[in-house]
Every structure is written in C-alpha cells, then in structure tokens.
C-alpha atoms as a printed R data frame, in Angstrom:
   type eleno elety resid chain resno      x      y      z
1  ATOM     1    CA   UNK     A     1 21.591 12.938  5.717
2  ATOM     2    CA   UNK     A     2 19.724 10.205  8.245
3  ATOM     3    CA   UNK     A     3 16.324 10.279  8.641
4  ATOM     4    CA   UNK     A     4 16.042 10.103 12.614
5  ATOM     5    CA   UNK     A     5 12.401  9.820 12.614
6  ATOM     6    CA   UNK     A     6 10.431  6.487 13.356
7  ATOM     7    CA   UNK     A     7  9.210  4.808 10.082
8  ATOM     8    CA   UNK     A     8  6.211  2.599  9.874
9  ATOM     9    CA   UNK     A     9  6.039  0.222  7.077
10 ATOM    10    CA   UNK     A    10  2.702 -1.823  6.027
11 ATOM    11    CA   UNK     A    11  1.906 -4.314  3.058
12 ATOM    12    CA   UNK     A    12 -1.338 -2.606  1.386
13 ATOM    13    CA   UNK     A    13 -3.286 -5.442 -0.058
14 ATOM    14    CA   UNK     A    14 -5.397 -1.873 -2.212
15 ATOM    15    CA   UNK     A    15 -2.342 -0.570 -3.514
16 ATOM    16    CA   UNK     A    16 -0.115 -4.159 -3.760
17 ATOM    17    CA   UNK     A    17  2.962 -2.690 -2.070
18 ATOM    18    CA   UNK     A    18  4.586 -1.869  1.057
19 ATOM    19    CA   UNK     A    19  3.531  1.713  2.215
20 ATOM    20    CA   UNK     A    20  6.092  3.990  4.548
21 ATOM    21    CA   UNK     A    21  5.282  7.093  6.953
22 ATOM    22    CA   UNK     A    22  6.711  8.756  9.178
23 ATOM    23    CA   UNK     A    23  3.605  9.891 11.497
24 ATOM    24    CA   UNK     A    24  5.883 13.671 12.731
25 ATOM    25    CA   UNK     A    25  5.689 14.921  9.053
26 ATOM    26    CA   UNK     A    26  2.602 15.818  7.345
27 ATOM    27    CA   UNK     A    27  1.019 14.386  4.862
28 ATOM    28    CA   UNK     A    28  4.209 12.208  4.270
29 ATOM    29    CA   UNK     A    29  4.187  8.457  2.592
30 ATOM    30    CA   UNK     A    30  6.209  6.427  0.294
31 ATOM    31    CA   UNK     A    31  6.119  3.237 -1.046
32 ATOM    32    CA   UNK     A    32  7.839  0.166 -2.684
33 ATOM    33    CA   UNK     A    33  7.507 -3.070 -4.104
34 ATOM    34    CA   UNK     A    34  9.539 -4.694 -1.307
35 ATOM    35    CA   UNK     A    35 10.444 -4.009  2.176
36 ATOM    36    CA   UNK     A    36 13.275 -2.424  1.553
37 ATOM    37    CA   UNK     A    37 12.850 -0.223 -1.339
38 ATOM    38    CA   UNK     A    38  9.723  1.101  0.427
39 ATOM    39    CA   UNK     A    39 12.232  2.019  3.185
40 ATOM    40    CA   UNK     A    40 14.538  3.446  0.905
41 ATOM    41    CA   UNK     A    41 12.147  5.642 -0.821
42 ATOM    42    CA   UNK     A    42 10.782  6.571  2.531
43 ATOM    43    CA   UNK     A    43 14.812  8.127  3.623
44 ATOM    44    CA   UNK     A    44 14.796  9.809 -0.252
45 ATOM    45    CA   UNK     A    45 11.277 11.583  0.517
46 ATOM    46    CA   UNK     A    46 11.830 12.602  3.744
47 ATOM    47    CA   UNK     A    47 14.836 14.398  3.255
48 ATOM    48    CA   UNK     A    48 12.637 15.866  0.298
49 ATOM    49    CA   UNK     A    49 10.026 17.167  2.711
50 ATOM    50    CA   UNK     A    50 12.921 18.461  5.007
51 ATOM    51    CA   UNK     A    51 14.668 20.288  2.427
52 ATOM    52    CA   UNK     A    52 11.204 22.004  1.404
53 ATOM    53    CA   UNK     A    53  9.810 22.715  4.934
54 ATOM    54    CA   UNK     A    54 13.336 24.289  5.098
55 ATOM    55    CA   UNK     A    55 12.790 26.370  1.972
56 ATOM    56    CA   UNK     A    56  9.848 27.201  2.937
57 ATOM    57    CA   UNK     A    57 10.676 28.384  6.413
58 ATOM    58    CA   UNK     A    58  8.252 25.858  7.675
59 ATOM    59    CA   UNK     A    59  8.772 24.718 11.173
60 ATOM    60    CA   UNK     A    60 10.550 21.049 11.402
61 ATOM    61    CA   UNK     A    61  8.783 18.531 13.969
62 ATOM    62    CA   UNK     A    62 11.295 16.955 16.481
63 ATOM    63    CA   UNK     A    63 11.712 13.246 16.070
64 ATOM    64    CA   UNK     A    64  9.566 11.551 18.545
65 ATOM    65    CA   UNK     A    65 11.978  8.328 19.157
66 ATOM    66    CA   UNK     A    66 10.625  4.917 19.519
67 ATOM    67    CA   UNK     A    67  6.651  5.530 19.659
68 ATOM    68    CA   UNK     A    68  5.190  3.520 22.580
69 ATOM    69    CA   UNK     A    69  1.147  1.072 21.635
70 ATOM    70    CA   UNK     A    70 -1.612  0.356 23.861
C-alpha cells in the first residue's frame, strides 16, 4: 500500500539521524540512519498507524497534498 501523505524528513543533530513525519497523523515519526531508510521506515509505520486507526475504528485524516510555506 502507498503512503499518499506528504513526508517531511530532517537530519537531527540530538538524535544523529534523519527524522520522518507525516504532519496529518498523530503523534507519527520515524527515523533512519540515512535519507532513505528514514523514508522507508516512515512508508512501514504509516501503514502501521493506518492499519491500527483502522482497527480501532479511528477516523483516517485525508492526505493534505503538497503543503504550501510562508
């Protein structure tokens, strides 16, 4: 399943790797060594928290799309 929600990845100098969220779920983050496997831990754990909202009969937020700065 593709996560269709925007995904924000940051090097954190505190924790030494890259953190992942995805601002429309909760309480969601992931993280990784590199880039990439912070991204691909970020797809793994959101379709995580999907499957348990979804368990849970929690409602699901709608994917925002490309998220607009000031």
């Amino acid at each position: 399943m593709g996560v269709k929600y925007a995904i924000v990845i940051y090097w954190s100098a505190e924790d030494n790797s890259f953190i992942a969220e995805i601002l429309e779920l909760s309480g969601f983050m992931a993280d990784g060594e590199t880039y990439q496997e912070a991204l691909k831990n970020a797809e793994i754990v959101a379709n995580e928290w999907l499957e348990t909202a979804r368990k849970l009969e929690r409602p699901i937020p709608v994917p925002k799309g490309k998220l607009i700065y000031a």
